[in-house]
N, C-alpha and C positions, 0 to 999 in steps of 0.2 A: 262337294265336287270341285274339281280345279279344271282351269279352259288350258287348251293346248297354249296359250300365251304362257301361262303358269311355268309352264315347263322350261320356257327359255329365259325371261326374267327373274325366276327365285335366283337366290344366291349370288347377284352378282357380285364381283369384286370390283372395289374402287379404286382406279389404279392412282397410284403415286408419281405423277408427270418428270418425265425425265431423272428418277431416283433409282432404275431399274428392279423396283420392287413394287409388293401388291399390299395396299391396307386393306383387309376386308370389312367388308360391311359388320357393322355391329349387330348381334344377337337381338332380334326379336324381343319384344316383349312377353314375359310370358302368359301363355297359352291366351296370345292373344289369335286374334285369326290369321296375322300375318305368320305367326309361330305356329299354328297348325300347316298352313299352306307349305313353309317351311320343309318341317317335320316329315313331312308326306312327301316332298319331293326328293330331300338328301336320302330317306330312307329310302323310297323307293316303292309308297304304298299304292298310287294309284297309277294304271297304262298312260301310253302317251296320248292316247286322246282324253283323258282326263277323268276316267271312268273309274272307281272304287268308293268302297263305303264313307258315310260322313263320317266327319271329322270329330273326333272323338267322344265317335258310339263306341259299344262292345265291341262290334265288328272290327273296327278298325284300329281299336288299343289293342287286340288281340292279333291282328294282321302288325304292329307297330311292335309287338312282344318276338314273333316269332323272329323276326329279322334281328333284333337287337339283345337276341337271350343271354350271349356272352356278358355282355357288358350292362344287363341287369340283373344278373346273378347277384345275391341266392332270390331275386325276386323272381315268383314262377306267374303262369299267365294265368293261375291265378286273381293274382294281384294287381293283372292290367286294369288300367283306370285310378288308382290309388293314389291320395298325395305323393307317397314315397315314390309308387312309380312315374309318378310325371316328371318329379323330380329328377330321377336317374337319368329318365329320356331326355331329358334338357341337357344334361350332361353329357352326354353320348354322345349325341348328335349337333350341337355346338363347341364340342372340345375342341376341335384343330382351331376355330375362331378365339377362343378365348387362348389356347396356347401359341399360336402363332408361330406354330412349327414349322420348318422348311420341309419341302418333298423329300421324299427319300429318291427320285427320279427325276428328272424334268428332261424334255423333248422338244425341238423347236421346230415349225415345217413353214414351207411359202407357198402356197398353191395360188399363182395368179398374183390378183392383189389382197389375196388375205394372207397374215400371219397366224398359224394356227398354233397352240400351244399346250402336249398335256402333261400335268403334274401328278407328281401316284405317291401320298403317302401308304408305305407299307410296313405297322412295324415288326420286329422280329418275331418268330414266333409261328406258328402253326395253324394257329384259333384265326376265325373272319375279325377283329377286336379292329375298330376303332381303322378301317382301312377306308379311303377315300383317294377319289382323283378328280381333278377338275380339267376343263378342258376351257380353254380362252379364243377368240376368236379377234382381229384384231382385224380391220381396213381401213384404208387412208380417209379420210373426212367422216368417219360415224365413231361415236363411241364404244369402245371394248364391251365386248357379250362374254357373261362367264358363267358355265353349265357346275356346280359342284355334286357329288355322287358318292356317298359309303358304297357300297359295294361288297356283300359277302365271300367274292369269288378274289384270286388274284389275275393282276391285269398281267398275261402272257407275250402279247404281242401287238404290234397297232399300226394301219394304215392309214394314209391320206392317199385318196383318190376320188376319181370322178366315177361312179357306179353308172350313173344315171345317163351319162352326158349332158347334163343341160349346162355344164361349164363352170359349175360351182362343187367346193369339194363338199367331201365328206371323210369323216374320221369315224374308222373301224378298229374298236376295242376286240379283241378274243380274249375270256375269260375261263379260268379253269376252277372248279370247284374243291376241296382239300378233301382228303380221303382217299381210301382206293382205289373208289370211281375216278378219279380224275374227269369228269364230267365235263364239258366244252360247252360256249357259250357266243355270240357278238351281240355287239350293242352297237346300233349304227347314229350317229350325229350330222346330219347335215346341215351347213351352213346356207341360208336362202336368201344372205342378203340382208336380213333383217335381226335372226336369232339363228340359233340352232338347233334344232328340231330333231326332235327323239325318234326312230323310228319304230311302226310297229311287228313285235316281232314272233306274232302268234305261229308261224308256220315253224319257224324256226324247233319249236315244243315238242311238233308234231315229228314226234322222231322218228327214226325209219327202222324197220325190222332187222333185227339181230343187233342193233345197237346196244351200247351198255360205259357207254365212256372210253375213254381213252384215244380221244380222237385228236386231229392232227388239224387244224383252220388255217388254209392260205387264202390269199386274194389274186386271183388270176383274170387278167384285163378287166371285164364288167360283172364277172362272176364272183363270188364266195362258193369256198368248197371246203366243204368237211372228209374229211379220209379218217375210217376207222376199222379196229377189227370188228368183227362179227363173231356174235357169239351165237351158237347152237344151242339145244336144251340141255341142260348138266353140267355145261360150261360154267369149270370156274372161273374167279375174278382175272386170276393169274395167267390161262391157258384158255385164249377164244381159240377156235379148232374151225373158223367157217371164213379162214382168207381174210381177204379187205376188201373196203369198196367205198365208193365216192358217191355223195350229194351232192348236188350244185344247186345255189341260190342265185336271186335278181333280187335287185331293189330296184322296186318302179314305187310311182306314187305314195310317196311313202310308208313302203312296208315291206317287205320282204317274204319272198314264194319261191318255192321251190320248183327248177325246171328237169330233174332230172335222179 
């Protein structure tokens, strides 16, 4: 299991003082524990309070298979747990470290006295393969905090604001899924002064009647709001026939519930 610490310390980057560039941290050892804890955070295996199967049980090479199946092709899960597969997964999820590719994107924001910063490798192509983005956080007198993230979905859109008000920001990803669903997603980062902190996004799941994808994420004052069509029973992919309609979310405490 990993502590909510986990979450904000794996992956940082060590920045390169006044070179305006980032070396990153070197690759783990392998399948050492630091390279599990790793593994589980870029991927994406366990919530953010740190909750998912041990580290390289069945359960969880098999939870470590499904996220990563492009890119351990023709390995099937099967095979999870296999030399070969461990092997692959080292690969996957260390490549942008070891290639020291630049972003296909990079964004710069200031909220206050933080500099907030995200980068989104995304490369061409259709498939989830090898997509990551990391977010940076930067204040005068503490050292740089750096969140990295594969991510099966593409990053659509992204805010910096204060949801909460307590006067620190927060950075809202919306993410869309590939396929005809176009499926909609956020993932919320707050900054607390210390790290940045994952939020939790179970309500979010809980989707609302007639939903089916294709929805529309903005962020309005302290609100997030999803707008989507609605689909009826018979309804194709192509033709929802039951209007639109809006959700509205809150992040308090960290986690996010729906008001409406």
């Amino acid at each position: 299991m990993r502590s909510i610490e986990t979450i904000a310390t794996a992956c940082i980057a060590v920045l390169c003082a006044g070179c305006g560039g980032d070396r990153l941290a070197p690759v783990p050892e392998y399948r050492s524990d630091e390279w599990y804890k790793e593994v589980d955070d870029i991927v994406g295996i366990s919530d953010a309070l740190g909750h998912g199967p041990d580290y390289g049980s069945e359960e969880w090479c098999r939870a470590v298979h499904r996220h990563l199946s492009f890119e351990l092709a023709p390995l099937t899960s099967g095979d999870a747990g296999s030399e070969d597969w461990y092997r692959q997964v080292n690969e996957a999820v260390f490549w942008l470290r070891r290639t020291g590719k630049k972003p296909d994107r990079r964004y710069s924001h200031k909220f206050g006295g933080v500099a907030l910063e995200l980068e989104v490798w995304e490369p061409a192509g259709t498939t989830p393969v090898r997509r990551f983005y990391r977010i940076t956080a930067r204040e005068e007198g503490k050292p740089p905090i750096a969140v990295t993230r594969r991510d099966d979905n593409r990053i659509v859109n992204h805010w910096v604001t204060d949801l909460n008000g307590n006067q620190e920001p927060e950075i809202v990803l919306a993410t869309q899924s590939f396929g005809s669903g176009a499926y909609g997603y956020i993932t919320i980062y707050e900054w607390t002064g210390q790290e940045l902190r994952e939020a939790i996004m179970l309500t979010w799941y809980l989707v609302p009647d007639g939903y089916m994808g294709h929805n529309e994420i903005d962020v309005q004052g302290n609100e997030i709001v999803r707008t989507f069509p609605v689909y009826r029973k018979g309804d194709s992919n192509s033709n929802p026939t039951g209007g639109r309609r809006q959700a509205r979310y809150r992040y308090t405490n960290g986690g996010i519930g729906r008001i409406q």
